[in-house]
N, C-alpha and C positions, 0 to 999 in steps of 0.2 A: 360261773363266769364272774372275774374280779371288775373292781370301778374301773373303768378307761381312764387311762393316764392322762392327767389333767400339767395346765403351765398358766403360771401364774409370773406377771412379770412385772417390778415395780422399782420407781426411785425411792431412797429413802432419806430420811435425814437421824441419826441415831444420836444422841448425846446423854449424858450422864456416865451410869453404872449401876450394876445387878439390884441396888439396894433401892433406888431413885433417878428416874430419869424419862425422856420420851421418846417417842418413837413418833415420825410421821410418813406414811404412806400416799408416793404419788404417782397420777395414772402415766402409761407414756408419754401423752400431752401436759405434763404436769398439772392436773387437777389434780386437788389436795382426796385423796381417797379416806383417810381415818388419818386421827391422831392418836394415840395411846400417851398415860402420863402415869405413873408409877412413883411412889414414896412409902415408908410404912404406913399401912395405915390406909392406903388410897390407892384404887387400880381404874383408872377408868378411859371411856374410849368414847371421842370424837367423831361421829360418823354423819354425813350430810344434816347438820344442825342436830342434831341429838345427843346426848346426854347420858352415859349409858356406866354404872359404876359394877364392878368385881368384885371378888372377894379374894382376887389374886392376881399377879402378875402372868400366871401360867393359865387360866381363867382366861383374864385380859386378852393374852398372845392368841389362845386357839379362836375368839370370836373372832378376830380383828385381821388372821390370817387363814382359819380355815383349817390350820394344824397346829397341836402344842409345839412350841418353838425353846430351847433353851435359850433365851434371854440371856439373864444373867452370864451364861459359859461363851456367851456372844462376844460379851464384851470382850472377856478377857482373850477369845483367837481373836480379835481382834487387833489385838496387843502383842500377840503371837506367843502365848501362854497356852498351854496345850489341856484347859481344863476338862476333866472328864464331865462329861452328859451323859445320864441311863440314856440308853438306844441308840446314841449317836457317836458319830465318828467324824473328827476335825483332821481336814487335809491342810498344814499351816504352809506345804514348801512351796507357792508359788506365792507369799503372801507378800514376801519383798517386791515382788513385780503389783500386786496391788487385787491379787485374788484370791480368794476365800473359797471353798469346798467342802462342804458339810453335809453327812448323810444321816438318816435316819434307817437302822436296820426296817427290815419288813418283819422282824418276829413278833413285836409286842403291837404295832399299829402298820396302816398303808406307809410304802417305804415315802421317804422324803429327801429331796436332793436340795440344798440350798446353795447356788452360785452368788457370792459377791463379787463384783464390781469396783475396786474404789475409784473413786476421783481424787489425783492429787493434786 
């Protein structure tokens, strides 16, 4: 028997790019849940006062979400650039309307679905 499918549901605030930038996690009620902050050289996470450094942006992503996340190929569907990620698959065509669909195959790790949201 596999994990029980798990839902994780959060606001975000995303700025920068793949190289430098941060990421902040927040609860429904808007408490601030983690910050992540990324440059060369520096990955580190925010979490209810603590303090906590990586050795990686992808590092960083899996404490801070619970799964490795392609960061970096983030930004760019973001942008509506269709960058490839090993494991994953970027759905860009609803992106104009303001959503985002990203999966993770199930071969190499537990699958992953990411639904964005944006707010314009």
């Amino acid at each position: 028997m596999g994990t029980p499918p798990q839902a994780f549901s959060a606001d975000f605030e995303l700025d920068g790019h793949g190289e430098a930038g941060t990421l902040a996690l927040f609860s429904p009620l808007g408490t601030t849940v983690a910050q992540m902050q990324w440059a060369p050289g520096l990955a580190q996470l925010r979490n209810g006062g603590e303090l906590r450094n990586f050795d990686s942006l992808s590092a960083l992503a899996q404490q801070a979400t619970g799964t490795e996340l392609p960061v970096a190929a983030l930004f760019d569907w973001l942008r509506g650039t269709a960058t490839p990620a090993p494991g994953w698959e970027a759905d860009l065509g609803q992106l104009p309307e303001g959503r985002l669909l990203a999966r993770r195959n199930a071969d190499s790790a537990p699958a992953v679905e990411l639904r964005i949201l944006l707010e314009r």
